[in-house]
C-alpha positions in Angstrom: 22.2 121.7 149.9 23.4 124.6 151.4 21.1 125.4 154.9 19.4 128.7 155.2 18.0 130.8 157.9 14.9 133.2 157.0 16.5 135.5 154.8 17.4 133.0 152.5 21.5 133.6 154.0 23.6 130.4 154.9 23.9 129.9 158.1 27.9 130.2 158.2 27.4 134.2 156.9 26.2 134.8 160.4 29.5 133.7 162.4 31.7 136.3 160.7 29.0 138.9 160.5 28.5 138.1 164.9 32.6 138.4 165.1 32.6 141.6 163.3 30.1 142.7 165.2 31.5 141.9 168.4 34.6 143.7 166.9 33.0 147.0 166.9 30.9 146.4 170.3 33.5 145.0 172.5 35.5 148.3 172.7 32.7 150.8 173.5 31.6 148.5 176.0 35.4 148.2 177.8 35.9 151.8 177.5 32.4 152.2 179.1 33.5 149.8 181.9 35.7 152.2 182.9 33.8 155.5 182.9 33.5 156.7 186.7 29.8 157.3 186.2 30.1 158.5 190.5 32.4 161.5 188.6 30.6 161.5 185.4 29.1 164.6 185.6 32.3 166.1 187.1 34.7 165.1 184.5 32.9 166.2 181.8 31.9 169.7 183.0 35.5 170.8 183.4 35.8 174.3 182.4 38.0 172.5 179.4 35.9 170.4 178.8 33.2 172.7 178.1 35.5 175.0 176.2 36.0 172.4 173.7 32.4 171.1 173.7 31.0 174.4 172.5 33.9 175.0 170.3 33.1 172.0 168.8 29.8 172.2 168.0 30.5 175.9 166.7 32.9 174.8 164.2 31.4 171.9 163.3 28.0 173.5 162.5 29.8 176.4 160.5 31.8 173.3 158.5 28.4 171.6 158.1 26.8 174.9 156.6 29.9 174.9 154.3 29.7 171.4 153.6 25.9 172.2 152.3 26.5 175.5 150.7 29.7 173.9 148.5 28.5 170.2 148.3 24.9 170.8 147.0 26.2 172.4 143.8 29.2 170.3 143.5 26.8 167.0 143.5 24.2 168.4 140.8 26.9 169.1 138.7 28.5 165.3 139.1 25.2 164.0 139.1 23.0 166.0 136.3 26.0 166.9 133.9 28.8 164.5 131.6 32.1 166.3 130.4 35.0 165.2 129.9 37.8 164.8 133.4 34.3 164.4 135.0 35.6 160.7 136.4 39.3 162.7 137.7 37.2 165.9 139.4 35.5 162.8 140.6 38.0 161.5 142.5 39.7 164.6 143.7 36.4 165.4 145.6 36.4 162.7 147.3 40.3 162.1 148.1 39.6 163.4 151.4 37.7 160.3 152.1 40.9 158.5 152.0 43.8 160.9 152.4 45.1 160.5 156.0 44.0 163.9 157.8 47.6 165.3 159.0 48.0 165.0 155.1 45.0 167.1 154.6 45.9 169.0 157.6 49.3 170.0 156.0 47.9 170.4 152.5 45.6 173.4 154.2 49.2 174.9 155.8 50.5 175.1 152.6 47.5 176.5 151.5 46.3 179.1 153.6 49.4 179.4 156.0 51.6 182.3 155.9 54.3 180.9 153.8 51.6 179.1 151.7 50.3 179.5 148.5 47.4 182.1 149.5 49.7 183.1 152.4 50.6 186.6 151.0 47.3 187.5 149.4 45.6 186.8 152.8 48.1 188.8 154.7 47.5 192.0 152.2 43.7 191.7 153.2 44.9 191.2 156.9 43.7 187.7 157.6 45.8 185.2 159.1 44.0 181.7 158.7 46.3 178.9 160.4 46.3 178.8 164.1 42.8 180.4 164.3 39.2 178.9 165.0 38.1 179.7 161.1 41.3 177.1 160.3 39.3 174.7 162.4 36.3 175.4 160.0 38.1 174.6 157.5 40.0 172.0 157.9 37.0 170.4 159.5 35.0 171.1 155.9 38.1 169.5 153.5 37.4 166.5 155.5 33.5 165.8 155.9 32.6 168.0 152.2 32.8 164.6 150.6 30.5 162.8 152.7 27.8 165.0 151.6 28.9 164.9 148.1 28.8 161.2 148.0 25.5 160.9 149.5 23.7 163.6 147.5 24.8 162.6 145.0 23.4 159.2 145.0 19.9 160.2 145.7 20.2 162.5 142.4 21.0 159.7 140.3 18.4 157.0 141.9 15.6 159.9 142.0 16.2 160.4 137.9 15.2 163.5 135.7 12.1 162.3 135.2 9.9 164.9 137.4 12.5 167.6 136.8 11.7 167.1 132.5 8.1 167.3 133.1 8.6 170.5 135.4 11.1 172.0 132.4 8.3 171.4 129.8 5.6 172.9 131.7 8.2 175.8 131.4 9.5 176.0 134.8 13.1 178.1 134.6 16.0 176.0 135.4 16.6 177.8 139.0 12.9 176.9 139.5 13.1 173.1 139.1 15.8 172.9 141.4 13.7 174.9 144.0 11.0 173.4 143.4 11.2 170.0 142.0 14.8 169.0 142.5 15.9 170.0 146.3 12.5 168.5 147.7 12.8 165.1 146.1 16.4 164.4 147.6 16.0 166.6 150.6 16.3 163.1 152.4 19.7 162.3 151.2 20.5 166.0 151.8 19.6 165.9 155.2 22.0 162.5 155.3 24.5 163.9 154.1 24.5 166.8 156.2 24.1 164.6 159.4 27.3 162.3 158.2 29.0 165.9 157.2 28.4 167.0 161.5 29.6 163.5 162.4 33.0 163.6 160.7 33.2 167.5 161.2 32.1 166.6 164.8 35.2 164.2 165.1 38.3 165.6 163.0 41.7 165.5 164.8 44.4 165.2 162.6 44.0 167.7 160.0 42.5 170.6 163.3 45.7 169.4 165.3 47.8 170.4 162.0 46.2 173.1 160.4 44.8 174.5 163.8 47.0 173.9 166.8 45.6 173.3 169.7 44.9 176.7 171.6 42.3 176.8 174.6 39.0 178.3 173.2 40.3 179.2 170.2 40.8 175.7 168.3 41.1 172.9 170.8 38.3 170.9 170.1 36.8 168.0 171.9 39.1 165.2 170.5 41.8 166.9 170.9 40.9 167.7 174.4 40.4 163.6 174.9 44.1 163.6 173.2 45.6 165.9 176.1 43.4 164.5 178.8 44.7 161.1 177.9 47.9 162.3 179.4 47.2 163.7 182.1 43.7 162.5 183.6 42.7 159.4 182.0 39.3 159.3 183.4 38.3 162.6 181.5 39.4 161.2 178.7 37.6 158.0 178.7 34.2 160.3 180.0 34.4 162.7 177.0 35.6 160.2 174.6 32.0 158.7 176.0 30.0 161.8 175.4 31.7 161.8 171.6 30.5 158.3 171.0 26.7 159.0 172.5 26.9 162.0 169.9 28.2 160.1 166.8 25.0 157.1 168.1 22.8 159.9 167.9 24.1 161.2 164.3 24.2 157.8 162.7 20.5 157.0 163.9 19.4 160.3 162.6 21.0 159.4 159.2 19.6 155.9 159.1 16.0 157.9 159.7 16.8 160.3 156.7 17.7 157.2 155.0 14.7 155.7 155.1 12.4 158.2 154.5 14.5 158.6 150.9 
């Protein structure tokens, strides 16, 4: 008979699950071993630094509010609807999960670039896109949009039709149940994905770096800032790579709350 612990698990699932978690530990803790914590403050108050900091959380909140303003409707209609290519649409919303981002990054040049496919139109209208903080929005959007896709998503088809039929029949217009009914009852998962949207938004460095450049103020966010400190002053680097990894703690506790309230 195979030996258990508590849970019912055998006891040889808890070796792997203690290496993998050691995996993941063991390089936060080195690379907080070698924060000067007697320059902390220093390092990451740098003028740079705090260039990119508030650049960051600028773009990333406007790619968040995107995220939420295009994913909502984009997860009702996977969720609540069945037509054919619905499996293929699918998958090309969430490619970005697993498209490498200079990919993505040089997908948006070709888009939204001068010599791109909406190049010309945009520079009728005079609006150059690449090379500009709204090309940080952007690119930071193609990447997280599918996080809160995926998790909306789910909640909509775990919470079920059932409260949004009895609404209908009580002759509630569509635009009502959604208000009303539908939005409430996976506001949870909404708020989940919006927090995991931030986090990746929050993060992005290859698809910014091609798309975006990496221009003081403009589109040098805080990764790449930790790219070009690396360089140059290695202890910046490690204290804002620091400040990045107390943020993303943050986010993912936040989303494990919104989780469980679900």
């Amino acid at each position: 008979m195979t030996a258990t612990v508590g849970s019912g698990l055998p006891r040889w699932v808890f070796v792997p699950a203690a290496v993998g978690a050691l995996f993941v530990v063991l390089p936060l803790v080195a690379m907080a071993s070698r924060v000067q914590w007697s320059e902390f403050a220093q390092l990451v108050t740098s003028e740079s630094s705090r260039a990119a900091l508030g650049l960051s959380l600028r773009t990333s909140l406007s790619a968040t509010g995107l995220c939420v303003l295009l994913g909502v409707p984009m997860a009702l209609v996977l969720a609540r609807t069945s037509f054919r290519g619905q499996a293929v649409l699918r998958s090309l919303v969430l490619l970005p999960l697993v498209l490498p981002p200079v990919v993505g990054g040089i997908a948006l040049l070709y888009t939204f670039g001068r010599q791109g496919l909406l190049g010309e139109t945009l520079d009728l209208w005079g609006l150059q896109i690449a090379f500009s903080t709204t090309a940080v929005v952007i690119a930071q959007t193609f990447v997280a949009l599918p996080f809160l896709v995926v998790s909306l998503e789910g909640s909509l088809r775990t919470a079920g039709h059932r409260y949004e039929q009895v609404a209908a029949t009580l002759g509630a217009r569509p635009t009502t149940v959604l208000r009303r009914v539908t939005i409430p009852l996976v506001l949870p998962g909404l708020v989940s994905g919006a927090v995991l949207s931030f986090a990746r938004a929050l993060g992005e460095f290859g698809a910014t770096l091609t798309f975006a450049g990496s221009l003081q103020g403009t589109t040098r966010t805080l990764p790449l800032e930790v790219y070009l400190q690396r360089e140059t002053d290695p202890d910046a680097a490690v204290a804002l790579s620091l400040v990045l990894v107390v943020v993303a703690v943050l986010v993912v506790g936040l989303a494990s709350r919104s989780r469980s309230a679900a």
